[in-house]
C-alpha positions in Angstrom: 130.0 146.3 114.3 127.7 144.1 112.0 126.3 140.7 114.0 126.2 138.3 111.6 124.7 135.5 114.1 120.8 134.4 113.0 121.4 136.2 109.5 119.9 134.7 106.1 123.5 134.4 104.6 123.9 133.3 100.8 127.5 132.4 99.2 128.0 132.5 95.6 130.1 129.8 94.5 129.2 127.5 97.7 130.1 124.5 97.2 134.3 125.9 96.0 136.8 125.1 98.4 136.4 128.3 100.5 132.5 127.9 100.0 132.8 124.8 101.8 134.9 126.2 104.6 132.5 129.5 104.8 129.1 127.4 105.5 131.0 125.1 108.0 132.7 128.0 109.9 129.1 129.7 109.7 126.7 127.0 110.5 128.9 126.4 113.4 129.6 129.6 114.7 126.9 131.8 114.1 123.8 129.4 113.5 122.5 131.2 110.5 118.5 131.3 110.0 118.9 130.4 106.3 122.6 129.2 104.7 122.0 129.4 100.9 124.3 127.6 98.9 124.3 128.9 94.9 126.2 127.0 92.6 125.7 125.5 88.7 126.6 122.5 89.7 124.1 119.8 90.8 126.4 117.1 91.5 129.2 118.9 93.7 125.7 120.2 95.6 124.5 116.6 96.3 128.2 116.0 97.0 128.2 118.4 100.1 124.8 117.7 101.5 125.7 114.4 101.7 129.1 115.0 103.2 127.2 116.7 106.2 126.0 119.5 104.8 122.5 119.1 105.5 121.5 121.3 108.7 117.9 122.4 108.1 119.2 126.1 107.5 120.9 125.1 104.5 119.2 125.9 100.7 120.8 124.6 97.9 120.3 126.9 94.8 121.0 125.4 91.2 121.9 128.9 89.5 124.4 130.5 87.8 125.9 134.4 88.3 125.5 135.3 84.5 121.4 134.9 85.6 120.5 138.1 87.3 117.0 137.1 87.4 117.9 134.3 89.2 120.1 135.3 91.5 117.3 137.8 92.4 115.1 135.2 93.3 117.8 133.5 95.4 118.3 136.8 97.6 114.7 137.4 98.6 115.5 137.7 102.0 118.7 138.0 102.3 120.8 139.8 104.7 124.5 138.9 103.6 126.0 137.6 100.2 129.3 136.4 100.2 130.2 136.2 96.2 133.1 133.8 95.4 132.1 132.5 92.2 134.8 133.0 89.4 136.8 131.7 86.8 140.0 131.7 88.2 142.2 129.5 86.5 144.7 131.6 85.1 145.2 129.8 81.7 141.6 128.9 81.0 140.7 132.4 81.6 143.4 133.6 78.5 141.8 130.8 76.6 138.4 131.5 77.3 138.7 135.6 77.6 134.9 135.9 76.9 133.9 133.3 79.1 136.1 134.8 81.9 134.4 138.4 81.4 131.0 137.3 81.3 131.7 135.1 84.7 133.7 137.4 86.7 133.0 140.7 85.3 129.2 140.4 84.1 128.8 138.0 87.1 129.8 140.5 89.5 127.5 142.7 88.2 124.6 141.0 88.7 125.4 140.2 91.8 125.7 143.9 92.9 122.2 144.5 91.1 120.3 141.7 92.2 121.7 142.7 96.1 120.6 146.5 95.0 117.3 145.3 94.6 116.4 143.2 97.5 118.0 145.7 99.7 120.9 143.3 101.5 122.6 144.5 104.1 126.3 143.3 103.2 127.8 142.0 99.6 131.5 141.1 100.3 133.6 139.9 97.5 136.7 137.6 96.9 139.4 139.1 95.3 143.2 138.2 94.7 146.9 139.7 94.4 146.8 139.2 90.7 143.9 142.2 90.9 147.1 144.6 91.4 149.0 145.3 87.8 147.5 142.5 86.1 149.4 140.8 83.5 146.7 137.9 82.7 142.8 138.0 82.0 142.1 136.6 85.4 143.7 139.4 87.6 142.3 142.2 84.8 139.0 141.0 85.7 138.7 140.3 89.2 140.4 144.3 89.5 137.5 145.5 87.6 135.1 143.3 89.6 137.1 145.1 92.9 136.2 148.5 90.8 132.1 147.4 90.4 132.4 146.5 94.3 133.8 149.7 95.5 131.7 151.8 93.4 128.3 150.1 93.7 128.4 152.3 96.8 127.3 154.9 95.3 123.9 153.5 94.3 122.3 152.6 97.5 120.9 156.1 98.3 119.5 155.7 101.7 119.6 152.1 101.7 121.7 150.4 104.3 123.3 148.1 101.7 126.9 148.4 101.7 130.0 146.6 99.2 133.6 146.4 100.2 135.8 143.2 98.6 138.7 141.4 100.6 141.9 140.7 98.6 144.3 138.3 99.8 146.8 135.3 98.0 147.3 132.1 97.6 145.3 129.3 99.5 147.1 126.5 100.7 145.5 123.1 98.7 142.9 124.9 97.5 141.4 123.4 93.9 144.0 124.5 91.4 146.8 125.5 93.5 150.6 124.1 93.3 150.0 121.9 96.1 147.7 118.8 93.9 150.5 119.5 91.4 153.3 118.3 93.4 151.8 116.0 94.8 151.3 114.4 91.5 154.3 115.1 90.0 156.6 113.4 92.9 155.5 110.2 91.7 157.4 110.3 89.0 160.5 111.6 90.9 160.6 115.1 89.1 159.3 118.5 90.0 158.8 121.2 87.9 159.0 125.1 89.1 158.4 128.1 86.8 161.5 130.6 88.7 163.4 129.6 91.3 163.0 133.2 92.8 159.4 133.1 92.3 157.6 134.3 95.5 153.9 134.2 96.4 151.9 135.1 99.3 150.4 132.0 101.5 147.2 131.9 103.1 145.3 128.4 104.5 141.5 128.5 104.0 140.7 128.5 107.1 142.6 132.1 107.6 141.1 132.7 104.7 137.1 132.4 105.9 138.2 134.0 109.4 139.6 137.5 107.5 136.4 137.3 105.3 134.1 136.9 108.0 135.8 139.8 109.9 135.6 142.4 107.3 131.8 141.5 107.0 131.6 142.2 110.6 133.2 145.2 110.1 133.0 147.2 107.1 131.4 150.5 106.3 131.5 150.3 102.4 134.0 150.5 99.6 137.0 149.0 101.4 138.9 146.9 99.9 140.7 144.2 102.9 143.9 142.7 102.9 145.2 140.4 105.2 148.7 140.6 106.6 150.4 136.6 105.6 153.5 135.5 104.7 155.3 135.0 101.9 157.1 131.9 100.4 159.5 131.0 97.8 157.8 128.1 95.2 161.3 126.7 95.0 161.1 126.2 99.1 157.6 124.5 98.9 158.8 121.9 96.1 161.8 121.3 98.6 158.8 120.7 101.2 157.5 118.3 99.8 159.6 116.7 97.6 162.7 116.7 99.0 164.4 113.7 97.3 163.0 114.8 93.9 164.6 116.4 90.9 163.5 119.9 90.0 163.5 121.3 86.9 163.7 124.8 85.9 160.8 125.5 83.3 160.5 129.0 82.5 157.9 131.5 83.4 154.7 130.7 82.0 152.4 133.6 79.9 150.6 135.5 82.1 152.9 134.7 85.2 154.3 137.3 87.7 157.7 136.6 89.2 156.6 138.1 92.5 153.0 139.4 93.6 151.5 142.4 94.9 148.7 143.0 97.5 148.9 146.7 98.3 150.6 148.8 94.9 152.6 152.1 95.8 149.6 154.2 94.2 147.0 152.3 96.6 149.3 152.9 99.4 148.6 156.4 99.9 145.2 156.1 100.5 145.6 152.6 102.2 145.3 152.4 106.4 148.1 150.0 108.4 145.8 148.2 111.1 147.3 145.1 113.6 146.1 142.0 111.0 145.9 143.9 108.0 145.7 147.3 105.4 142.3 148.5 104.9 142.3 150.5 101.2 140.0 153.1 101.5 138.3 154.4 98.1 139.3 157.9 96.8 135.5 158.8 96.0 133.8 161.6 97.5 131.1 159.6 98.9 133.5 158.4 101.2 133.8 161.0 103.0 132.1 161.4 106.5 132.6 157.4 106.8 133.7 155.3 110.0 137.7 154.7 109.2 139.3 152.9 112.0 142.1 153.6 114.1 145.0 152.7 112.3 148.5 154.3 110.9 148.9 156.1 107.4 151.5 154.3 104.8 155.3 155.8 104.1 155.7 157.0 101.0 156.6 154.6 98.6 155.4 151.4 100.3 154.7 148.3 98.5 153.3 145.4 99.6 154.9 142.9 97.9 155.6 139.2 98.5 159.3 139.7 97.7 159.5 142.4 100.4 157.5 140.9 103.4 158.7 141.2 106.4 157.1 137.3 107.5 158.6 134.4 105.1 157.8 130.3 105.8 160.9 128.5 105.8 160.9 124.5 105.2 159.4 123.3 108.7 156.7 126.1 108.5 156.0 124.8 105.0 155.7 121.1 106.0 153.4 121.6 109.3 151.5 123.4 106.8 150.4 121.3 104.3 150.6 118.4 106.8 153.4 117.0 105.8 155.8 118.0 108.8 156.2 114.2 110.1 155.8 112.3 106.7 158.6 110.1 105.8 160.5 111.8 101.5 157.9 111.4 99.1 159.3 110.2 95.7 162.5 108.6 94.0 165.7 109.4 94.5 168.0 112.5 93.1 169.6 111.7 89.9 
Protein backbone atom coordinates (compact mmCIF):
# COMPACT_ATOMS: atom_id res chain seq x y z
CA UNK A 1 0.00 0.00 0.00
CA UNK A 2 1.43 3.41 -1.19
CA UNK A 3 1.35 6.28 1.82
CA UNK A 4 0.57 9.24 0.23
CA UNK A 5 0.86 11.42 3.67
CA UNK A 6 4.03 14.09 3.51
CA UNK A 7 4.34 13.44 -0.36
CA UNK A 8 5.20 16.35 -2.94
CA UNK A 9 1.86 15.80 -4.90
CA UNK A 10 1.21 17.87 -8.23
CA UNK A 11 -2.34 17.88 -10.09
CA UNK A 12 -2.64 18.78 -13.54
CA UNK A 13 -5.60 20.73 -14.22
CA UNK A 14 -5.76 22.12 -10.38
CA UNK A 15 -7.67 24.57 -10.17
CA UNK A 16 -10.97 22.23 -12.29
CA UNK A 17 -13.70 21.31 -10.22
CA UNK A 18 -12.24 17.99 -9.06
CA UNK A 19 -8.77 19.81 -8.79
CA UNK A 20 -10.25 21.91 -6.23
CA UNK A 21 -11.81 19.06 -4.35
CA UNK A 22 -8.33 16.95 -4.68
CA UNK A 23 -5.94 19.73 -2.96
CA UNK A 24 -8.73 20.30 -0.20
CA UNK A 25 -9.30 16.58 0.59
CA UNK A 26 -5.29 16.40 0.48
CA UNK A 27 -4.13 19.30 2.32
CA UNK A 28 -6.43 18.18 4.87
CA UNK A 29 -5.94 14.70 5.07
CA UNK A 30 -2.61 13.93 4.32
CA UNK A 31 -0.68 17.32 4.89
CA UNK A 32 1.35 17.06 1.75
CA UNK A 33 5.10 18.60 1.94
CA UNK A 34 4.56 20.40 -1.43
CA UNK A 35 0.77 20.71 -3.20
CA UNK A 36 1.50 21.94 -6.74
CA UNK A 37 -1.26 23.37 -8.53
CA UNK A 38 -0.61 23.42 -12.70
CA UNK A 39 -3.04 25.21 -14.57
CA UNK A 40 -2.95 27.88 -17.79
CA UNK A 41 -4.96 29.96 -16.16
CA UNK A 42 -3.70 32.81 -13.98
CA UNK A 43 -6.88 34.20 -12.94
CA UNK A 44 -8.88 30.95 -11.74
CA UNK A 45 -5.23 30.40 -9.72
CA UNK A 46 -5.49 33.78 -7.88
CA UNK A 47 -9.19 32.81 -7.66
CA UNK A 48 -8.41 29.69 -5.36
CA UNK A 49 -5.53 31.08 -3.36
CA UNK A 50 -7.69 33.61 -2.32
CA UNK A 51 -10.64 31.37 -1.61
CA UNK A 52 -8.30 29.64 1.02
CA UNK A 53 -6.07 27.98 -0.86
CA UNK A 54 -3.03 29.36 0.42
CA UNK A 55 -1.38 26.81 2.98
CA UNK A 56 2.39 27.27 2.63
CA UNK A 57 2.59 23.65 0.87
CA UNK A 58 0.76 24.93 -1.94
CA UNK A 59 2.79 26.05 -5.56
CA UNK A 60 0.87 27.47 -8.11
CA UNK A 61 2.31 26.69 -11.58
CA UNK A 62 1.31 28.87 -14.70
CA UNK A 63 1.79 26.01 -17.42
CA UNK A 64 0.22 24.26 -19.81
CA UNK A 65 0.23 20.14 -20.64
CA UNK A 66 1.12 20.68 -24.50
CA UNK A 67 4.75 22.08 -22.67
CA UNK A 68 6.71 19.10 -21.82
CA UNK A 69 9.56 21.17 -20.91
CA UNK A 70 7.55 22.74 -18.58
CA UNK A 71 5.89 20.37 -17.03
CA UNK A 72 9.31 18.81 -16.42
CA UNK A 73 10.36 21.58 -14.55
CA UNK A 74 7.10 21.48 -12.45
CA UNK A 75 7.85 17.70 -11.37
CA UNK A 76 11.41 18.16 -10.08
CA UNK A 77 10.57 16.49 -7.00
CA UNK A 78 7.77 15.03 -7.28
CA UNK A 79 6.44 11.99 -5.86
CA UNK A 80 2.73 11.80 -7.26
CA UNK A 81 0.97 13.50 -10.35
CA UNK A 82 -2.58 13.41 -10.45
CA UNK A 83 -3.30 14.56 -14.31
CA UNK A 84 -6.86 15.91 -14.89
CA UNK A 85 -6.35 18.38 -17.37
CA UNK A 86 -8.58 17.92 -20.60
CA UNK A 87 -10.80 19.13 -23.01
CA UNK A 88 -13.85 17.63 -22.18
CA UNK A 89 -16.59 19.30 -23.54
CA UNK A 90 -18.02 17.04 -25.81
CA UNK A 91 -19.08 19.59 -28.62
CA UNK A 92 -16.07 21.84 -28.44
CA UNK A 93 -13.98 18.86 -28.76
CA UNK A 94 -15.92 17.83 -32.39
CA UNK A 95 -15.38 21.49 -33.14
CA UNK A 96 -11.94 21.81 -32.25
CA UNK A 97 -10.78 18.01 -33.11
CA UNK A 98 -7.05 19.34 -33.32
CA UNK A 99 -7.21 21.27 -30.28
CA UNK A 100 -8.81 18.25 -28.46
CA UNK A 101 -5.78 15.84 -29.65
CA UNK A 102 -3.16 18.04 -28.91
CA UNK A 103 -4.72 18.63 -25.16
CA UNK A 104 -5.75 15.23 -24.24
CA UNK A 105 -3.80 13.06 -26.33
CA UNK A 106 -0.34 14.99 -26.82
CA UNK A 107 -1.02 16.31 -23.33
CA UNK A 108 -1.09 13.03 -21.83
CA UNK A 109 1.91 12.23 -23.32
CA UNK A 110 3.95 14.68 -21.94
CA UNK A 111 2.80 14.11 -18.95
CA UNK A 112 3.86 10.40 -18.99
CA UNK A 113 7.40 11.67 -20.30
CA UNK A 114 8.06 14.45 -18.14
CA UNK A 115 7.04 11.80 -15.01
CA UNK A 116 9.53 9.15 -16.89
CA UNK A 117 12.14 11.56 -16.48
CA UNK A 118 12.02 12.75 -12.96
CA UNK A 119 11.46 9.34 -11.84
CA UNK A 120 7.78 9.85 -9.90
CA UNK A 121 6.58 7.45 -8.05
CA UNK A 122 2.76 7.43 -9.15
CA UNK A 123 0.96 9.15 -12.36
CA UNK A 124 -2.87 8.47 -12.05
CA UNK A 125 -5.06 9.67 -14.71
CA UNK A 126 -8.87 10.81 -15.04
CA UNK A 127 -10.73 9.04 -17.49
CA UNK A 128 -14.52 8.73 -18.37
CA UNK A 129 -17.38 6.23 -19.57
CA UNK A 130 -17.34 7.85 -22.95
CA UNK A 131 -13.48 6.12 -23.17
CA UNK A 132 -15.60 2.77 -23.79
CA UNK A 133 -16.95 2.57 -27.73
CA UNK A 134 -16.59 6.09 -28.32
CA UNK A 135 -18.87 7.81 -30.64
CA UNK A 136 -17.46 11.52 -30.14
CA UNK A 137 -13.76 13.05 -30.25
CA UNK A 138 -13.80 13.46 -26.56
CA UNK A 139 -14.24 9.76 -25.50
CA UNK A 140 -11.77 8.66 -28.72
CA UNK A 141 -9.20 10.54 -27.01
CA UNK A 142 -9.32 10.14 -23.44
CA UNK A 143 -9.40 6.00 -24.56
CA UNK A 144 -6.27 6.53 -26.27
CA UNK A 145 -4.95 8.64 -23.32
CA UNK A 146 -6.17 5.32 -21.02
CA UNK A 147 -4.00 3.30 -23.87
CA UNK A 148 -0.62 5.79 -23.29
CA UNK A 149 -1.38 5.26 -19.42
CA UNK A 150 -1.47 1.62 -19.39
CA UNK A 151 1.30 1.16 -21.62
CA UNK A 152 3.83 3.74 -20.34
CA UNK A 153 4.40 0.78 -18.06
CA UNK A 154 6.48 -0.71 -19.98
CA UNK A 155 9.10 2.04 -20.02
CA UNK A 156 10.14 2.43 -16.51
CA UNK A 157 12.71 -0.46 -16.54
CA UNK A 158 13.81 -0.65 -12.98
CA UNK A 159 12.32 2.44 -11.98
CA UNK A 160 9.62 2.42 -9.33
CA UNK A 161 7.34 4.73 -11.46
CA UNK A 162 4.17 3.25 -12.04
CA UNK A 163 0.71 4.54 -14.37
CA UNK A 164 -2.74 3.15 -13.93
CA UNK A 165 -5.90 5.62 -14.93
CA UNK A 166 -9.38 5.55 -12.94
CA UNK A 167 -12.56 5.72 -15.11
CA UNK A 168 -15.74 6.62 -13.72
CA UNK A 169 -19.07 8.91 -14.91
CA UNK A 170 -20.70 11.75 -14.51
CA UNK A 171 -19.98 14.31 -11.61
CA UNK A 172 -22.85 15.76 -9.95
CA UNK A 173 -22.59 19.94 -10.63
CA UNK A 174 -19.38 19.70 -11.92
CA UNK A 175 -18.43 22.64 -14.70
CA UNK A 176 -20.38 21.53 -17.81
CA UNK A 177 -22.67 19.07 -16.46
CA UNK A 178 -26.69 18.95 -16.84
CA UNK A 179 -27.08 20.26 -13.50
CA UNK A 180 -26.05 24.43 -14.32
CA UNK A 181 -28.23 23.68 -17.38
CA UNK A 182 -31.42 23.14 -15.52
CA UNK A 183 -30.90 25.27 -13.37
CA UNK A 184 -30.92 27.90 -15.97
CA UNK A 185 -33.36 26.66 -18.03
CA UNK A 186 -36.27 26.48 -15.09
CA UNK A 187 -36.38 30.05 -15.22
CA UNK A 188 -38.00 30.15 -18.09
CA UNK A 189 -40.44 27.31 -17.15
CA UNK A 190 -39.17 24.74 -19.87
CA UNK A 191 -36.71 21.92 -19.75
CA UNK A 192 -35.15 20.42 -22.43
CA UNK A 193 -33.89 16.54 -22.41
CA UNK A 194 -32.13 14.85 -25.29
CA UNK A 195 -34.14 10.89 -24.69
CA UNK A 196 -36.38 10.34 -22.20
CA UNK A 197 -34.67 6.83 -21.71
CA UNK A 198 -31.33 8.33 -21.64
CA UNK A 199 -29.31 6.88 -18.68
CA UNK A 200 -25.98 7.99 -17.23
CA UNK A 201 -23.93 6.92 -14.43
CA UNK A 202 -23.81 9.52 -11.28
CA UNK A 203 -20.98 10.19 -9.21
CA UNK A 204 -20.59 13.52 -6.62
CA UNK A 205 -16.98 14.93 -6.55
CA UNK A 206 -16.39 14.17 -3.48
CA UNK A 207 -16.75 10.22 -4.29
CA UNK A 208 -15.03 11.16 -6.98
CA UNK A 209 -11.48 12.45 -5.11
CA UNK A 210 -12.04 9.49 -2.49
CA UNK A 211 -11.93 6.56 -5.44
CA UNK A 212 -8.99 8.48 -7.00
CA UNK A 213 -7.11 8.83 -3.93
CA UNK A 214 -7.61 5.03 -3.21
CA UNK A 215 -6.40 3.63 -6.38
CA UNK A 216 -3.14 5.84 -5.82
CA UNK A 217 -2.89 4.15 -2.57
CA UNK A 218 -3.15 1.14 -4.12
CA UNK A 219 -2.11 0.44 -7.52
CA UNK A 220 0.58 -1.67 -8.99
CA UNK A 221 0.63 -0.33 -12.66
CA UNK A 222 -1.59 -0.46 -15.67
CA UNK A 223 -4.96 -0.77 -14.03
CA UNK A 224 -7.42 0.88 -15.21
CA UNK A 225 -10.19 1.68 -11.89
CA UNK A 226 -13.77 1.95 -11.91
CA UNK A 227 -15.98 2.72 -9.30
CA UNK A 228 -19.18 0.89 -8.59
CA UNK A 229 -22.21 4.12 -8.62
CA UNK A 230 -25.50 4.32 -9.66
CA UNK A 231 -27.22 4.98 -12.43
CA UNK A 232 -29.98 7.65 -13.30
CA UNK A 233 -32.44 8.38 -15.85
CA UNK A 234 -31.92 12.36 -17.31
CA UNK A 235 -35.62 12.47 -17.57
CA UNK A 236 -35.84 11.65 -13.59
CA UNK A 237 -33.18 14.39 -12.75
CA UNK A 238 -35.19 17.23 -14.83
CA UNK A 239 -38.23 15.86 -12.77
CA UNK A 240 -35.85 16.63 -9.62
CA UNK A 241 -35.46 19.62 -10.09
CA UNK A 242 -37.98 21.01 -12.11
CA UNK A 243 -40.90 19.51 -11.23
CA UNK A 244 -43.48 22.08 -12.29
CA UNK A 245 -41.63 22.66 -15.57
CA UNK A 246 -42.48 21.66 -19.05
CA UNK A 247 -40.09 19.25 -20.76
CA UNK A 248 -39.48 19.02 -24.09
CA UNK A 249 -38.27 16.15 -26.02
CA UNK A 250 -35.14 17.37 -28.32
CA UNK A 251 -33.55 14.68 -30.00
CA UNK A 252 -30.27 13.03 -29.39
CA UNK A 253 -27.50 15.36 -30.07
CA UNK A 254 -24.20 14.23 -32.50
CA UNK A 255 -21.95 12.44 -30.63
CA UNK A 256 -24.44 11.38 -27.82
CA UNK A 257 -24.93 7.86 -26.43
CA UNK A 258 -28.31 6.79 -25.32
CA UNK A 259 -26.87 4.83 -22.41
CA UNK A 260 -23.11 4.61 -21.16
CA UNK A 261 -20.63 2.09 -20.59
CA UNK A 262 -17.88 1.67 -17.89
CA UNK A 263 -16.69 -1.93 -18.14
CA UNK A 264 -17.39 -3.25 -22.22
CA UNK A 265 -17.96 -7.20 -22.65
CA UNK A 266 -14.40 -7.46 -24.29
CA UNK A 267 -12.82 -5.63 -21.05
CA UNK A 268 -14.73 -7.88 -18.87
CA UNK A 269 -12.84 -10.91 -19.37
CA UNK A 270 -9.77 -9.63 -18.14
CA UNK A 271 -11.59 -7.24 -15.61
CA UNK A 272 -11.49 -8.27 -11.54
CA UNK A 273 -15.06 -7.72 -9.44
CA UNK A 274 -13.80 -6.21 -6.01
CA UNK A 275 -16.44 -4.75 -3.00
CA UNK A 276 -16.40 -0.85 -4.42
CA UNK A 277 -15.31 -1.49 -7.74
CA UNK A 278 -13.81 -3.61 -11.12
CA UNK A 279 -10.17 -3.30 -11.43
CA UNK A 280 -9.30 -3.85 -15.51
CA UNK A 281 -6.21 -5.48 -15.56
CA UNK A 282 -3.97 -4.93 -18.90
CA UNK A 283 -3.49 -7.98 -21.25
CA UNK A 284 0.41 -7.20 -21.64
CA UNK A 285 2.94 -9.55 -20.80
CA UNK A 286 4.62 -7.23 -18.47
CA UNK A 287 1.84 -7.72 -16.35
CA UNK A 288 2.52 -10.78 -15.39
CA UNK A 289 4.09 -11.59 -11.98
CA UNK A 290 2.15 -8.40 -10.59
CA UNK A 291 0.13 -7.89 -7.12
CA UNK A 292 -3.75 -8.55 -8.34
CA UNK A 293 -6.00 -8.42 -5.42
CA UNK A 294 -8.40 -10.62 -4.06
CA UNK A 295 -11.38 -10.31 -5.95
CA UNK A 296 -13.93 -12.47 -8.25
CA UNK A 297 -13.50 -13.14 -12.18
CA UNK A 298 -16.49 -11.56 -14.53
CA UNK A 299 -19.41 -13.98 -16.23
CA UNK A 300 -19.18 -14.22 -19.49
CA UNK A 301 -20.86 -11.71 -21.33
CA UNK A 302 -21.00 -8.96 -18.55
CA UNK A 303 -21.48 -5.41 -19.34
CA UNK A 304 -21.29 -2.71 -17.20
CA UNK A 305 -23.67 -0.54 -18.43
CA UNK A 306 -25.80 2.28 -16.94
CA UNK A 307 -28.98 0.78 -18.38
CA UNK A 308 -28.25 -2.53 -16.62
CA UNK A 309 -27.02 -1.40 -13.06
CA UNK A 310 -28.16 -3.09 -10.45
CA UNK A 311 -28.20 0.59 -8.05
CA UNK A 312 -30.58 3.42 -9.78
CA UNK A 313 -31.46 7.07 -7.81
CA UNK A 314 -34.93 7.55 -7.81
CA UNK A 315 -36.49 11.26 -7.27
CA UNK A 316 -35.67 11.75 -3.36
CA UNK A 317 -32.13 10.32 -3.97
CA UNK A 318 -31.88 12.80 -6.80
CA UNK A 319 -32.97 15.84 -4.77
CA UNK A 320 -30.80 15.17 -1.36
CA UNK A 321 -28.23 15.02 -3.99
CA UNK A 322 -27.93 18.06 -5.61
CA UNK A 323 -29.30 19.75 -2.46
CA UNK A 324 -32.42 20.33 -3.39
CA UNK A 325 -34.42 17.64 -1.22
CA UNK A 326 -36.21 20.45 0.97
CA UNK A 327 -36.45 23.36 -1.65
CA UNK A 328 -39.86 24.57 -2.32
CA UNK A 329 -40.84 23.79 -7.15
CA UNK A 330 -38.45 25.84 -8.89
CA UNK A 331 -40.04 27.46 -12.02
CA UNK A 332 -43.57 28.24 -13.63
CA UNK A 333 -46.28 26.29 -13.91
CA UNK A 334 -47.10 23.21 -16.46
CA UNK A 335 -48.85 24.39 -19.53
Amino acid sequence: MFDLHNRNILITGGTGSFGKKCAEALRREYSPQRLIIFSRDELKQHEMRAGGFDDPCFRYFIGDVRDVDRLRRAMVGVDVVIHAAALKQVPACEYNPIEAIKTNVDGATNVIEAALDNRVQRVLALSTDKAVNPVNLYGATKLVAEKLFVQANSYRGGDPIRFASVRYGNVVGSRGSVIPLFIEQRKTGKITVTDPQMTRFWITLDQGVRFVLSAIERMDGGEVFVPKIPSMKVIDLAKAMAPDCKIDEIGIRPGEKLHEVLVSEDEARHTIELDDSYLITPVHPWWKGQTVPAGHPLPANFRYTSDNNTEWLDLGQLRALIGEDNSPAKGKART
